[in-house]
C-alpha positions as a Markdown table, in Angstrom:
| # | Residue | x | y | z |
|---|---|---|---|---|
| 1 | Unk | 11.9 | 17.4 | -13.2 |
| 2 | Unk | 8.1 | 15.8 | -12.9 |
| 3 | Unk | 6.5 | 17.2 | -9.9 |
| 4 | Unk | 5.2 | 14.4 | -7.7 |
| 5 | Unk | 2.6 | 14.5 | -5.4 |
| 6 | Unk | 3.4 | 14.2 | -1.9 |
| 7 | Unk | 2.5 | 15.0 | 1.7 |
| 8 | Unk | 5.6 | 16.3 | 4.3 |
| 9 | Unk | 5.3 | 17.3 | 7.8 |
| 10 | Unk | 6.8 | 16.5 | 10.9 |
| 11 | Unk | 10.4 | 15.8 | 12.2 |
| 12 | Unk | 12.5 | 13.1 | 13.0 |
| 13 | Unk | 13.5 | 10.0 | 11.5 |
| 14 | Unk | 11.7 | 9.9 | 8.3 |
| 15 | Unk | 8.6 | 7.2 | 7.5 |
| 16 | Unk | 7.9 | 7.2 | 4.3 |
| 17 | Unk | 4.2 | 5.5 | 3.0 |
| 18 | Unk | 3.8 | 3.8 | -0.2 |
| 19 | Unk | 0.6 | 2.8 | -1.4 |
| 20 | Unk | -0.9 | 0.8 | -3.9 |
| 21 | Unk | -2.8 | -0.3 | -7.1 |
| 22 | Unk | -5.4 | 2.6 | -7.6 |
| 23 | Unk | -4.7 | 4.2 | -4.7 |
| 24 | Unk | -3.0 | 7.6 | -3.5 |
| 25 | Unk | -1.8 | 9.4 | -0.5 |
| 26 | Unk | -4.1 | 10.2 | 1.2 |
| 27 | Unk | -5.0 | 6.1 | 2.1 |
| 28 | Unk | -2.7 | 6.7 | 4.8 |
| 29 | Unk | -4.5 | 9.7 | 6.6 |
| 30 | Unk | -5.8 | 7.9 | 9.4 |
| 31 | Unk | -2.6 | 7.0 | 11.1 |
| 32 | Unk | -0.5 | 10.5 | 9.5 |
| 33 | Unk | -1.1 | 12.9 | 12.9 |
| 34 | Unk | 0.0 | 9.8 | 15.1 |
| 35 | Unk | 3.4 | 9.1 | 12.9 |
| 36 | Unk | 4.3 | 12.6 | 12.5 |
| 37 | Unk | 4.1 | 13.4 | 16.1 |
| 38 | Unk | 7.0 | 11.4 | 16.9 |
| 39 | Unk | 8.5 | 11.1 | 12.8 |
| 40 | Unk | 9.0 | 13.3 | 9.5 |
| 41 | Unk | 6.4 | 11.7 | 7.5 |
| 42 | Unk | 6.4 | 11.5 | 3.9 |
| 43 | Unk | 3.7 | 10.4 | 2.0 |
| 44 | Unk | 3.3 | 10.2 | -2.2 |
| 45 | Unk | 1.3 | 9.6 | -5.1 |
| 46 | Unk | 3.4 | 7.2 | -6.6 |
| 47 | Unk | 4.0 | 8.4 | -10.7 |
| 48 | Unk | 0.7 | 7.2 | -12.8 |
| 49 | Unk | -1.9 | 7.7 | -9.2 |
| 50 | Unk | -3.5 | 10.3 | -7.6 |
| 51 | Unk | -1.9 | 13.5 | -8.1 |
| 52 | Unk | 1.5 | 12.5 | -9.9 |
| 53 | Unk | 1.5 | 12.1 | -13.3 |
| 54 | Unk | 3.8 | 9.4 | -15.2 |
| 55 | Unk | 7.2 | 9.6 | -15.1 |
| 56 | Unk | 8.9 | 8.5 | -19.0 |
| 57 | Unk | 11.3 | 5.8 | -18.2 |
| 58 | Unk | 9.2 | 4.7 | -15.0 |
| 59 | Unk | 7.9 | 0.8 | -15.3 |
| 60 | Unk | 5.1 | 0.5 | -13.3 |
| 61 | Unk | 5.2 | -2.3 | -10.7 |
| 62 | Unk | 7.1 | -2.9 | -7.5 |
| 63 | Unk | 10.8 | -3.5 | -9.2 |
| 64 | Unk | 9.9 | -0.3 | -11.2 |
| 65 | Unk | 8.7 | 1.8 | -8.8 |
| 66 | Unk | 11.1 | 1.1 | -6.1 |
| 67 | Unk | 14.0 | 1.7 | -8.5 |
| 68 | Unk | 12.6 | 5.1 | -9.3 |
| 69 | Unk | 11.7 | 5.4 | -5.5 |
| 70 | Unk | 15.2 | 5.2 | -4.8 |
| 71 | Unk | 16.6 | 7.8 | -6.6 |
| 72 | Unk | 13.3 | 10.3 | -5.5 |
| 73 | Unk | 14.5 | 9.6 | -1.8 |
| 74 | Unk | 18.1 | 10.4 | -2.9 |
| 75 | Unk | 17.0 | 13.4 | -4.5 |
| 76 | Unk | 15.2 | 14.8 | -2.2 |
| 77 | Unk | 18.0 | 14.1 | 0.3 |
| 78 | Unk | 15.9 | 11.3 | 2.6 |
| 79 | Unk | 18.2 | 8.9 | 3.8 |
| 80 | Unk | 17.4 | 5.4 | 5.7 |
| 81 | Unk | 13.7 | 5.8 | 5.8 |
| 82 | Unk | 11.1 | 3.2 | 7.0 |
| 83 | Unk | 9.2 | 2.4 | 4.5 |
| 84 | Unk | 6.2 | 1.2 | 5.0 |
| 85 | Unk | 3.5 | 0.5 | 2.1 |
| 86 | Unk | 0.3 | -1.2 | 1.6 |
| 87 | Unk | -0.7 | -3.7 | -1.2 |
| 88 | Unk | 1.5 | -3.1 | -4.2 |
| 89 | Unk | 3.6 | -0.4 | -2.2 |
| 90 | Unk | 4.3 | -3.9 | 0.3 |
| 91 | Unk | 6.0 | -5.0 | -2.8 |
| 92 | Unk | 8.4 | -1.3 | -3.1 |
| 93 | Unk | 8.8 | -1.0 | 0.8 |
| 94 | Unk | 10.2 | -5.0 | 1.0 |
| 95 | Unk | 12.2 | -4.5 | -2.1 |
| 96 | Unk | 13.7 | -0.9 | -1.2 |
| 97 | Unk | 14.7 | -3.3 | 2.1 |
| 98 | Unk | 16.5 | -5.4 | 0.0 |
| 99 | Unk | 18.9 | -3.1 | -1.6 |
| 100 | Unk | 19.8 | -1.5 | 1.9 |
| 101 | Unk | 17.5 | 1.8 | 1.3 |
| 102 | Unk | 15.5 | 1.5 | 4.0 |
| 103 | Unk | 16.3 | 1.2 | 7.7 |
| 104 | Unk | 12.9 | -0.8 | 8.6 |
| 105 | Unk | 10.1 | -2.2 | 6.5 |
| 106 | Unk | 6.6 | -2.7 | 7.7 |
| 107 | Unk | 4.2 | -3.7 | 4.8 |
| 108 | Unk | 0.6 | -4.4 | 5.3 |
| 109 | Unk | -1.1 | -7.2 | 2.7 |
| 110 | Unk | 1.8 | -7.1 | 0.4 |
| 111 | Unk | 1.7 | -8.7 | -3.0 |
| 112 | Unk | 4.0 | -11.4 | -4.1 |
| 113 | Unk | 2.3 | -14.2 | -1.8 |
| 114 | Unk | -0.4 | -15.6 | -4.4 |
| 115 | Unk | -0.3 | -19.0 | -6.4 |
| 116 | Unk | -2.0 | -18.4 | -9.5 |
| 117 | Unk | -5.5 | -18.9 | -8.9 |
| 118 | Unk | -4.8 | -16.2 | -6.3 |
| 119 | Unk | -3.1 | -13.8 | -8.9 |
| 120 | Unk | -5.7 | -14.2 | -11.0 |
| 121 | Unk | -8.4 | -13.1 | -8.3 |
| 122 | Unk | -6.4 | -10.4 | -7.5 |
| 123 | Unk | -6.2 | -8.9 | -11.0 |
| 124 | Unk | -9.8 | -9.2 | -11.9 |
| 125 | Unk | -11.9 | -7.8 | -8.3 |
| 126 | Unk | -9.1 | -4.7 | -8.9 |
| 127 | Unk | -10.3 | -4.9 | -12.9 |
| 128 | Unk | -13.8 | -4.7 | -11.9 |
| 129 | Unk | -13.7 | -1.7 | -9.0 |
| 130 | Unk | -11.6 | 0.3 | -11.7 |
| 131 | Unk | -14.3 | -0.8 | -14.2 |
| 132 | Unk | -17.4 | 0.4 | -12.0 |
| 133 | Unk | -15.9 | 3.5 | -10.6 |
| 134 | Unk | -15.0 | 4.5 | -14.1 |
| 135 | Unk | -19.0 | 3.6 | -15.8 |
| 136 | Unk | -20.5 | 4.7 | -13.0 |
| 137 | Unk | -18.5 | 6.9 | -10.7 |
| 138 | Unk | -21.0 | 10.3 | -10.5 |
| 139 | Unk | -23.5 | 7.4 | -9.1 |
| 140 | Unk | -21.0 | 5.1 | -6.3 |
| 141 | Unk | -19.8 | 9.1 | -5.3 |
| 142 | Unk | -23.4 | 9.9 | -4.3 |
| 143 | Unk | -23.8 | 6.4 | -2.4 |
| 144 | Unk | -20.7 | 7.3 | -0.9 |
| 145 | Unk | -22.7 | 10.2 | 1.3 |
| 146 | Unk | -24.9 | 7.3 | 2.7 |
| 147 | Unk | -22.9 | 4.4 | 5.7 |
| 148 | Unk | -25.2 | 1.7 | 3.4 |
| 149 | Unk | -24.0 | 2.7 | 0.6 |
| 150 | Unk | -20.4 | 2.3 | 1.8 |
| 151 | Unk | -21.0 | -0.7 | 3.8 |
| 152 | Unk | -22.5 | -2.3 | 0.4 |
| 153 | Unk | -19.7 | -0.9 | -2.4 |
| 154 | Unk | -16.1 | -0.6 | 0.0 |
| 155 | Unk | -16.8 | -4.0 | 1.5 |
| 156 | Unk | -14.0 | -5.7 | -0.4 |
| 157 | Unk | -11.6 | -3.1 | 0.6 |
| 158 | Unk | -11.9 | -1.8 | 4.2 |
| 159 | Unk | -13.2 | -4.6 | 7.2 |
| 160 | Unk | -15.1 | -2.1 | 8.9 |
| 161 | Unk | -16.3 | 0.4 | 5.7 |
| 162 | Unk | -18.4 | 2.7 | 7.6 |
| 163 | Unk | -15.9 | 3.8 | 9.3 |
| 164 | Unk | -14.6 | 6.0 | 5.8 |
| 165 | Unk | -15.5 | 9.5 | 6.0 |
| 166 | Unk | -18.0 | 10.1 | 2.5 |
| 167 | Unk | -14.9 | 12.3 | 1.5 |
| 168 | Unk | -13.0 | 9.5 | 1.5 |
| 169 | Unk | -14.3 | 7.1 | 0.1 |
| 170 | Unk | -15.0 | 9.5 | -3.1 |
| 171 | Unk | -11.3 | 9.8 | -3.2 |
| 172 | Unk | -11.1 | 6.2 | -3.1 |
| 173 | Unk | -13.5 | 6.1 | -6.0 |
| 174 | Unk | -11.8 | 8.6 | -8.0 |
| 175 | Unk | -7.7 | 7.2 | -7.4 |
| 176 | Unk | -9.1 | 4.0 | -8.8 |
| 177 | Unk | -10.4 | 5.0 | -11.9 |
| 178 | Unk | -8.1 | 7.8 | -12.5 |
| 179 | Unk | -5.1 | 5.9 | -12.0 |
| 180 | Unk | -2.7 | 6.5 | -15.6 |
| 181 | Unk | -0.8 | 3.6 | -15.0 |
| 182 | Unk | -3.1 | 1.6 | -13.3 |
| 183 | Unk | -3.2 | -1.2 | -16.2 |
| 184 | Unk | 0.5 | -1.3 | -16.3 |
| 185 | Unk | 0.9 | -2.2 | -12.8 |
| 186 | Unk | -1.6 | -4.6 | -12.5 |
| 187 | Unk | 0.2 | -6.7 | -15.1 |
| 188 | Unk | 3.2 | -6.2 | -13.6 |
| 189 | Unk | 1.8 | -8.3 | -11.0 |
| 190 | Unk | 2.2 | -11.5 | -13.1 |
| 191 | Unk | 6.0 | -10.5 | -12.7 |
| 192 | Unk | 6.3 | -10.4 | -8.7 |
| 193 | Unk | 6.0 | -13.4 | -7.0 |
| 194 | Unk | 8.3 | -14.1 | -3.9 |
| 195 | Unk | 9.6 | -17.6 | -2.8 |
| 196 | Unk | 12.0 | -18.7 | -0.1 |
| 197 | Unk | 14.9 | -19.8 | -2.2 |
| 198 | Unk | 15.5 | -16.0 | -3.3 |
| 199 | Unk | 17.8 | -13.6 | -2.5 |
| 200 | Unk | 16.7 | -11.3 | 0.4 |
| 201 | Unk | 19.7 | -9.2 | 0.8 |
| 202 | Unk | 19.5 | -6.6 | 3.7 |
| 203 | Unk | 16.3 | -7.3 | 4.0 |
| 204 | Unk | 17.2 | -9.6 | 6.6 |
| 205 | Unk | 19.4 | -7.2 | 8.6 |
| 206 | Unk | 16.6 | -5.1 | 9.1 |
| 207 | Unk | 13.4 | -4.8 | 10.8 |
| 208 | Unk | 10.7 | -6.7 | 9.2 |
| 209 | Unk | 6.7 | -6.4 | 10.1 |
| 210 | Unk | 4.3 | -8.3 | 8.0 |
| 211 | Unk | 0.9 | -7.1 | 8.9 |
| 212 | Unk | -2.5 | -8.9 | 7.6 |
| 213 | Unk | -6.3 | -7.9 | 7.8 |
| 214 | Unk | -8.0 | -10.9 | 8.6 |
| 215 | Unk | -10.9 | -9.8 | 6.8 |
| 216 | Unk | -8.4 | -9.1 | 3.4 |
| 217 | Unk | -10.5 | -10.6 | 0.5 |
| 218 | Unk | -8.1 | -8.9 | -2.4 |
| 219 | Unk | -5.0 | -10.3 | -0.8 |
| 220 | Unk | -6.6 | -13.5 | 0.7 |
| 221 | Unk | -5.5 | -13.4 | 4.6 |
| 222 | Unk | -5.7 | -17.2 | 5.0 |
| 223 | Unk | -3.8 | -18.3 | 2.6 |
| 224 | Unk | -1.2 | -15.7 | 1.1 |
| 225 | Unk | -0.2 | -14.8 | 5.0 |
| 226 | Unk | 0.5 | -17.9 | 5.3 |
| 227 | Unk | 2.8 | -17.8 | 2.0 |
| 228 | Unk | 4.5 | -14.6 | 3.8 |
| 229 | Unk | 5.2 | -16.6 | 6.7 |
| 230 | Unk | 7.3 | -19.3 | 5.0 |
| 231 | Unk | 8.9 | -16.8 | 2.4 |
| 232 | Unk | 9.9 | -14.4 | 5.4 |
| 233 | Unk | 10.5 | -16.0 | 8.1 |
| 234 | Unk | 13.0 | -13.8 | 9.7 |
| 235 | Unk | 10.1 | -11.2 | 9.5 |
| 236 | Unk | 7.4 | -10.0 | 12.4 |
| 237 | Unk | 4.2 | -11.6 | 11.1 |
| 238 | Unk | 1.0 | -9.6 | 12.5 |
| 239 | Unk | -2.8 | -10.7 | 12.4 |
| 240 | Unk | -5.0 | -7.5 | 12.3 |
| 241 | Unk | -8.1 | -9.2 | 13.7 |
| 242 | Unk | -11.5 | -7.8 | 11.8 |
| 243 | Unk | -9.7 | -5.6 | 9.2 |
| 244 | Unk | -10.1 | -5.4 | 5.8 |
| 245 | Unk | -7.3 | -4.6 | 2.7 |
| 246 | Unk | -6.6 | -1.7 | 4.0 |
| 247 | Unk | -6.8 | -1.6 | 7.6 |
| 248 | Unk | -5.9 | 2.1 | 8.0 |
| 249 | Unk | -9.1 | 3.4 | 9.0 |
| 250 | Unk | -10.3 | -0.1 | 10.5 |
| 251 | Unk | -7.6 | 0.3 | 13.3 |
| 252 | Unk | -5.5 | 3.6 | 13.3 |
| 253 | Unk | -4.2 | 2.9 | 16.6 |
| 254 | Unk | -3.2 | -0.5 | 15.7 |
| 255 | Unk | -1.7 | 0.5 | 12.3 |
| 256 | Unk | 0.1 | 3.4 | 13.9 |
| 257 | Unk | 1.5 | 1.2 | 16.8 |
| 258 | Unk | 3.2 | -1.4 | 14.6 |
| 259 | Unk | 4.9 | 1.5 | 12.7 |
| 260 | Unk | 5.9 | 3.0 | 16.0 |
| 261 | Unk | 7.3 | -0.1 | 17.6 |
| 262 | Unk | 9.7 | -0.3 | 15.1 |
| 263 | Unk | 11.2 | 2.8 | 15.4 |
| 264 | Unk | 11.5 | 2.6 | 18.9 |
């Protein structure tokens, strides 16, 4: 069996963290000591980033992933998680809800929302991080030891980038152009677009959080929040006020509060 990379610790009722396009596990370190306080946490490199290598028979891509999801849950005997995910891993935590795996879904900036103009911003800002951290990556790393040079080079990414540590912000720099299946899953993209007339399943029996940055400039807050809020409107919808794409290290407290609440 491939090994997968992934972070465990704590007890209780599992939360499990998905992330997204060129990312890894470790995205989600700000708000892992408040979860696992009061939760068994489980985080992972989802096969093709970070750590895990690819998995034969694994599409990349929300359907793909969360199918293959499914049965790494089962196997390693986690049952009813919440599943929460950021960016692409939006897409796996809302459609694990679908199928009845998870017991809650809180997704932060998930795809699925964007016209086409929108998709087609999307794809080519991810295109051109991957692009520059792969030409130039020994460089960005160095400027990554400097609060201007994060400020200048993570602004797309985090609201507040100073806030990353220079560690990680390198592993930022290094999921992204690492990433095996990065290509795959950006394309996939193309195939993932919610509307209202679908079929939500127990999705709707469960509870929902939507949670945008209003500073997102990948996902565009403005617009594809609003998209969210007509697709899902049986769903918690959530403003993060002055917080970027990922809004993990913008507002820990924040993040791990909306997790909490709905596990209360």
């Amino acid at each position: 069996m491939t090994q997968i990379s992934h972070h465990r610790r704590g007890t209780g009722a599992p939360i499990v963290l998905v992330h997204g396009l060129g990312s890894r596990w470790q995205v989600f370190a700000p708000i892992i000591d408040a979860l696992a306080a009061e939760h068994e946490v489980i985080a992972l490199d989802l096969p093709g980033f970070g750590e895990s290598p690819l998995v034969p028979g694994v599409e990349p891509g929300p359907r793909g992933y969360a199918t293959w999801l499914a049965q790494w849950l089962s196997d390693n005997e986690i049952e009813r998680p919440h599943l929460v995910g950021s960016s692409m891993g939006g897409g796996i935590a809302l459609e694990l809800g679908r199928t009845g795996i998870a017991s809650a879904v809180t997704a932060f900036s998930p795809i699925g929302f964007y016209d086409r103009a929108g998709l087609r911003w999307t794809k080519t800002l991810l295109t051109g991080m991957r692009g520059a951290a792969r030409a130039a990556g020994p460089v960005l790393a160095r400027s990554m030891d400097h609060r201007a040079g994060r400020v200048l080079l993570l602004s797309a990414m985090f609201g507040r980038p100073a806030l990353v540590t220079p560690a990680a912000a390198r592993l930022d720099l290094a999921g992204i152009a690492g990433a095996s299946a990065f290509t795959a899953a950006r394309d996939d993209f193309d195939n993932y677009v919610l509307t209202p007339d679908q079929d939500f399943g127990a999705l709707t029996d469960i509870p929902v959080t939507i949670a945008w940055g209003t500073r997102d400039v990948v996902l565009v807050h403005r617009t594809q929040s609003a998209r969210a809020r007509a697709v899902l409107p049986f769903a918690r919808h959530i403003d993060l006020p002055g917080c970027g794409h990922l809004p993990f290290s913008d507002a820990p407290r924040d993040c791990a509060r909306l997790i909490l609440e709905r596990n209360a």
